[in-house]
Z-matrix of the N, CA and C atoms (Angstrom, degrees):
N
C 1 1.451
C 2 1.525 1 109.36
N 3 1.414 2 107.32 1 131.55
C 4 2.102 3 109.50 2 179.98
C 5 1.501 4 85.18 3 -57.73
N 6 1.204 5 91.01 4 -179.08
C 7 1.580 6 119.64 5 161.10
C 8 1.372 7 125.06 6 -137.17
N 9 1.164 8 122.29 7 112.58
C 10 1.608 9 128.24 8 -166.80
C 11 1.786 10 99.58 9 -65.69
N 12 1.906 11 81.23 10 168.10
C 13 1.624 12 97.25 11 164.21
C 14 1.240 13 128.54 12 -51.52
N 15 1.661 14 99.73 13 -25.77
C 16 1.513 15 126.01 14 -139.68
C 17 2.098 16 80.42 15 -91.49
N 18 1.323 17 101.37 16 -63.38
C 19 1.994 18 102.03 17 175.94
C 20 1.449 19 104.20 18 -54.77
N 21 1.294 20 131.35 19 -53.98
C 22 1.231 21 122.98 20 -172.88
C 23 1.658 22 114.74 21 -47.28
N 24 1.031 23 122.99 22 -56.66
C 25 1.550 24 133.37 23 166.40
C 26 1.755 25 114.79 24 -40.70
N 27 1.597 26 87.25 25 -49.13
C 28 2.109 27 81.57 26 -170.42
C 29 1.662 28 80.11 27 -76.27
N 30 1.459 29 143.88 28 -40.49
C 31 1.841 30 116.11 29 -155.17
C 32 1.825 31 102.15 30 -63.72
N 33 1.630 32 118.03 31 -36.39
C 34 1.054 33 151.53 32 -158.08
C 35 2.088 34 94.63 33 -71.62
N 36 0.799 35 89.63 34 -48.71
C 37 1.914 36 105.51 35 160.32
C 38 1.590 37 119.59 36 -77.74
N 39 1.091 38 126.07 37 -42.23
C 40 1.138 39 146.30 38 167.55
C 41 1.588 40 104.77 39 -48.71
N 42 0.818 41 124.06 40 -73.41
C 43 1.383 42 133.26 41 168.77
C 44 1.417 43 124.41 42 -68.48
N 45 1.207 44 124.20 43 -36.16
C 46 1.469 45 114.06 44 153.26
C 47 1.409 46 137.13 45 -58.24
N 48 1.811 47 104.57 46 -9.52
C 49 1.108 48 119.35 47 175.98
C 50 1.676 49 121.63 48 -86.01
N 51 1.503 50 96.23 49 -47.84
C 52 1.331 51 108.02 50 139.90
C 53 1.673 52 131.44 51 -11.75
N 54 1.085 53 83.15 52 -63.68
C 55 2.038 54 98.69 53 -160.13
C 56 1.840 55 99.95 54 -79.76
N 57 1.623 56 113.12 55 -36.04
C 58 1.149 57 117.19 56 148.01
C 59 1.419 58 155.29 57 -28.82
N 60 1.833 59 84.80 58 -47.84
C 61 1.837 60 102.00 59 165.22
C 62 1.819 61 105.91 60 -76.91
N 63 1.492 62 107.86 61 -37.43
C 64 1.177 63 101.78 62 -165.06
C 65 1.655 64 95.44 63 -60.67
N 66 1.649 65 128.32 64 -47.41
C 67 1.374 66 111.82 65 -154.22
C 68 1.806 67 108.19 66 -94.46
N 69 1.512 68 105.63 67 22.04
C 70 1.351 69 92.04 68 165.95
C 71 0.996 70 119.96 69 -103.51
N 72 1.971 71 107.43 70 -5.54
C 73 1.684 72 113.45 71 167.60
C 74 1.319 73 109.92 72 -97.10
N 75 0.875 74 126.59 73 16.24
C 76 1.709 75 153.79 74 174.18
C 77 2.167 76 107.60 75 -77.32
N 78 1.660 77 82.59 76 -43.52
C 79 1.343 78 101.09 77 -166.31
C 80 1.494 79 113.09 78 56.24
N 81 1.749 80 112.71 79 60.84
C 82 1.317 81 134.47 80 -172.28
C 83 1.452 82 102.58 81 -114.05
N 84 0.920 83 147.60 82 65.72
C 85 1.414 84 163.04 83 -172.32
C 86 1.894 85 112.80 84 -32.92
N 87 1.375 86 76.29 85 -60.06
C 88 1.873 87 109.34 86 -156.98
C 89 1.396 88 88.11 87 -60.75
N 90 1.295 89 120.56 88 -63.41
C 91 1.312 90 136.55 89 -146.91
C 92 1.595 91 103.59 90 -78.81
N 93 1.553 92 116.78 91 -34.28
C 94 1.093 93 106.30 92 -178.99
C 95 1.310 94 115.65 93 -81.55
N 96 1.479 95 123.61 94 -5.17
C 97 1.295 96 120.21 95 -166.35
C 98 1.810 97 99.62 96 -100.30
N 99 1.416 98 117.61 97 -13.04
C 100 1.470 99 123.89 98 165.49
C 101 1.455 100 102.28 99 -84.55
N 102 1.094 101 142.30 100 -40.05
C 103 1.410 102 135.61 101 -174.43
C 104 1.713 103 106.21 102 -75.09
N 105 1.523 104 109.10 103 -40.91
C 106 1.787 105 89.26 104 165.41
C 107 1.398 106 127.65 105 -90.56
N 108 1.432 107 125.38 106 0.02
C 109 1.216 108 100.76 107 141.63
C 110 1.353 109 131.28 108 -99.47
N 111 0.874 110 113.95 109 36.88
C 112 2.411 111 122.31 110 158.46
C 113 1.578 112 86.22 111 -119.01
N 114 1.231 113 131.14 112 21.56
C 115 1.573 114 113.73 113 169.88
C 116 1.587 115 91.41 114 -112.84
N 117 1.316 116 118.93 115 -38.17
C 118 1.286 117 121.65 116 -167.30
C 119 1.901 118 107.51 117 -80.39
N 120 1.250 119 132.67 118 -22.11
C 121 1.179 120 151.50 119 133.75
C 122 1.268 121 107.14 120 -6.23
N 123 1.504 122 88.69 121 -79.54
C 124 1.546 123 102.07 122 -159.72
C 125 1.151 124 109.49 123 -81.00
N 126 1.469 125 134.98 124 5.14
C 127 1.031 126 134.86 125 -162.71
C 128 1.698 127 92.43 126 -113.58
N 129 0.979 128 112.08 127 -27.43
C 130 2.043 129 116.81 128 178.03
C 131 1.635 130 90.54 129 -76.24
N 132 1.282 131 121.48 130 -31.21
C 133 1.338 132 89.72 131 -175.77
C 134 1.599 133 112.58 132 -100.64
N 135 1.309 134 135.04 133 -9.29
C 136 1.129 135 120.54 134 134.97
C 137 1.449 136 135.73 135 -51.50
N 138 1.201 137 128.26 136 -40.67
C 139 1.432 138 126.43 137 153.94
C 140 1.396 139 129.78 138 -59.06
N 141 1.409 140 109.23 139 -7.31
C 142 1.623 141 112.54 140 164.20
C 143 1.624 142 101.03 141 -112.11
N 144 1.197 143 137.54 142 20.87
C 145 1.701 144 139.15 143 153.65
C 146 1.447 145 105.66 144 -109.13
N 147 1.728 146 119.21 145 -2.65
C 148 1.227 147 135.61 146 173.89
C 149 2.126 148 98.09 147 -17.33
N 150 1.019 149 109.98 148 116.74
C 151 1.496 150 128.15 149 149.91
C 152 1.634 151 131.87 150 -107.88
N 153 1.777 152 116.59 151 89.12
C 154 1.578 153 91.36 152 -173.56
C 155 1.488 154 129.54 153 -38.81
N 156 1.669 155 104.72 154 -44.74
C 157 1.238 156 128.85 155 -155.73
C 158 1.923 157 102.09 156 -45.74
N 159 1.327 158 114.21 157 -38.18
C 160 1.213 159 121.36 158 -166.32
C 161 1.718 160 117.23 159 -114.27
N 162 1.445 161 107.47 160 33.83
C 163 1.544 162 130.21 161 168.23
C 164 1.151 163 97.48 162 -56.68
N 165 1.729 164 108.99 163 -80.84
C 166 1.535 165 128.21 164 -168.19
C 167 1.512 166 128.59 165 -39.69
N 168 1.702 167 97.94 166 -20.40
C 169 2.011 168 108.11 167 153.29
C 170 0.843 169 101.09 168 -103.86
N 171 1.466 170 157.65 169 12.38
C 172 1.456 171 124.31 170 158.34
C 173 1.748 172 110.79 171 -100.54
N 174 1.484 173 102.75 172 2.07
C 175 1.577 174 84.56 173 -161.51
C 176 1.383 175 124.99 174 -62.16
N 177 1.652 176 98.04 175 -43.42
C 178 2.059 177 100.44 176 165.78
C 179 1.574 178 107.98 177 -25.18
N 180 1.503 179 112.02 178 -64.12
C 181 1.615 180 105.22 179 -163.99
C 182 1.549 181 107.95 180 -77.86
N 183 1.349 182 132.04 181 -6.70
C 184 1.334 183 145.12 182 166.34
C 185 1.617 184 100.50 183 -54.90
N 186 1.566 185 101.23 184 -77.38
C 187 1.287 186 106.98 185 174.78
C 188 1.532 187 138.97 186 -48.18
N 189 1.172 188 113.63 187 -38.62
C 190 1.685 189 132.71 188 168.50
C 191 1.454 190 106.58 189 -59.72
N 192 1.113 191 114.31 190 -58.65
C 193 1.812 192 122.22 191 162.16
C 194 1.443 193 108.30 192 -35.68
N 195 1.558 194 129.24 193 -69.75
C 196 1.244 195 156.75 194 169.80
C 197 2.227 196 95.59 195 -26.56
N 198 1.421 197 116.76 196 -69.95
C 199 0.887 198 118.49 197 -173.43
C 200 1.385 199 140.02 198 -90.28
N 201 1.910 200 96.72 199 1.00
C 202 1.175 201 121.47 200 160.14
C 203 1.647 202 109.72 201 -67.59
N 204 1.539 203 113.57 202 -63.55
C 205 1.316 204 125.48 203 -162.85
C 206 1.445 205 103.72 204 -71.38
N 207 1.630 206 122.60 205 -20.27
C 208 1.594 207 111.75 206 164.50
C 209 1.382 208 115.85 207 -60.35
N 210 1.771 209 128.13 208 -24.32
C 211 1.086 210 141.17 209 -148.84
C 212 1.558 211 95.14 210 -86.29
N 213 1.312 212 119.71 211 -35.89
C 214 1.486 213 139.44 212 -138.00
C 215 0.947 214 115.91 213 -93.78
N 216 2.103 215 101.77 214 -49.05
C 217 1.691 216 114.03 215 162.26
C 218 1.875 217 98.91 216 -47.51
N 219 1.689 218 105.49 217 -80.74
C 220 1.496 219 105.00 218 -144.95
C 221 1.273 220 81.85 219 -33.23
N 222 1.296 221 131.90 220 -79.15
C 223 1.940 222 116.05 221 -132.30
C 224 1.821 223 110.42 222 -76.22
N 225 1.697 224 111.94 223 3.91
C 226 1.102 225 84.24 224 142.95
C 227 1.317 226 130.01 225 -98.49
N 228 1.283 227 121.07 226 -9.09
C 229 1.423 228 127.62 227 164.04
C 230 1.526 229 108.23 228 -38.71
N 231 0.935 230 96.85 229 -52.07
C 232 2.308 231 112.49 230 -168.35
C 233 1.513 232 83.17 231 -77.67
N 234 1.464 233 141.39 232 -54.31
C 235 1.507 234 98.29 233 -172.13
C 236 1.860 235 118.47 234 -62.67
N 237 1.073 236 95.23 235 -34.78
C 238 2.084 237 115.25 236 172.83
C 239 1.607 238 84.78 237 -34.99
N 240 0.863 239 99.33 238 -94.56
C 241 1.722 240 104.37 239 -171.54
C 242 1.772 241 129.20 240 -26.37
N 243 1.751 242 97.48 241 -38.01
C 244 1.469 243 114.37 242 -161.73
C 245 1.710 244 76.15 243 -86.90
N 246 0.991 245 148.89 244 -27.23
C 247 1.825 246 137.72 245 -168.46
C 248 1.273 247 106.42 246 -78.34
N 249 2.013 248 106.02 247 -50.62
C 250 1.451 249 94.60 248 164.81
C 251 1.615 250 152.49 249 -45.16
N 252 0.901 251 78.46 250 -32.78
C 253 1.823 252 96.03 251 -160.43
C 254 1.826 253 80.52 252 -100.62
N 255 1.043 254 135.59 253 50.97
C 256 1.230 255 133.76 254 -162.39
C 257 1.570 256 79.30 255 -161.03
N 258 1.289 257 118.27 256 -89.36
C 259 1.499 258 113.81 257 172.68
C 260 1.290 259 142.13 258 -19.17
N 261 1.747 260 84.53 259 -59.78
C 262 1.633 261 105.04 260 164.59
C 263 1.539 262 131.12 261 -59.69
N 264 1.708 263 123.25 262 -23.33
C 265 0.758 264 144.11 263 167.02
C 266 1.667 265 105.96 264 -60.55
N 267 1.505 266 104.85 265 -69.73
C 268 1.800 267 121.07 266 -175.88
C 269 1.097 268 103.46 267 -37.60
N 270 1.763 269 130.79 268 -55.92
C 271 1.178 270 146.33 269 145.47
C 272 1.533 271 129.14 270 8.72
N 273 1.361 272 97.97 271 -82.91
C 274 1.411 273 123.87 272 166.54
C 275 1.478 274 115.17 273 -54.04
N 276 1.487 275 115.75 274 -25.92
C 277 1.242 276 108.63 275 -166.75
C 278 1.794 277 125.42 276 -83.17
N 279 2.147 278 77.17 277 -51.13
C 280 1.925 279 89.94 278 142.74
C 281 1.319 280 140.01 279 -25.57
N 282 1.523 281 102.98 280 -68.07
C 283 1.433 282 109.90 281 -179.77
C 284 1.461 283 109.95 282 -64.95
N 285 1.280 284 123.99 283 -44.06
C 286 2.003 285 118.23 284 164.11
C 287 1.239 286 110.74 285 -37.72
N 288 1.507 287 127.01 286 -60.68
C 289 1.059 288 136.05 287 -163.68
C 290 1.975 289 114.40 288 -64.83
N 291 1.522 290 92.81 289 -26.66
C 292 1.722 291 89.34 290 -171.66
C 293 1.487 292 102.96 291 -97.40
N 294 1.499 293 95.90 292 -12.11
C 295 1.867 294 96.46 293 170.06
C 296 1.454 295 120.78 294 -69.02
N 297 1.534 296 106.35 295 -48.61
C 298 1.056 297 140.02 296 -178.87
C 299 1.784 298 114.24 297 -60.96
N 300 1.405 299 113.40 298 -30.21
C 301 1.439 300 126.62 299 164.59
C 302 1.371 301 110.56 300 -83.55
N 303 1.435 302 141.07 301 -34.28
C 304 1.254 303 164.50 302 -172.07
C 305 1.701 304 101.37 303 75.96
């Protein structure tokens, strides 16, 4: 079976999504926020070569994408959180310290 522009783009996503999960448990910030937008790119221009006819083969990699990027939010949610309470801490520590100096 060929493989369209249209598969080349979702494997090409597929795998960038991939590399995504890896660098948000990486706790690579920078990089992940340049790698999803050239994922999201490429993903407007697959959605503007949009073919219904050929949904029903992409959906596996539709879906895997789908349950990658659910994976991706939570733990960046949990790093969001793990910076805060990191801040908030640094925070706290200041203000001890400038009390503590008077």
């Amino acid at each position: 079976m060929m493989t369209s522009a249209s598969d080349s783009q979702l494997q090409q996503g597929l795998a960038m999504t991939r590399k995504m999960l890896q660098l948000v448990k990486a706790e690579e910030w920078e990089e992940l926020a340049a790698l999803s937008s050239q994922r999201l790119q490429l993903f407007r221009q697959w959605n503007s070569d949009f073919d219904p006819a050929k949904v029903q083969a992409q959906i596996g990699i539709l879906q895997e994408i789908q349950a990658l990027d659910q994976e991706i939010e939570m733990l960046s949610q949990q790093g969001r959180d793990q910076a805060a309470e990191h801040l908030r801490q640094i925070h706290q520590g200041r203000k001890a310290d400038k009390a503590y100096r008077g």
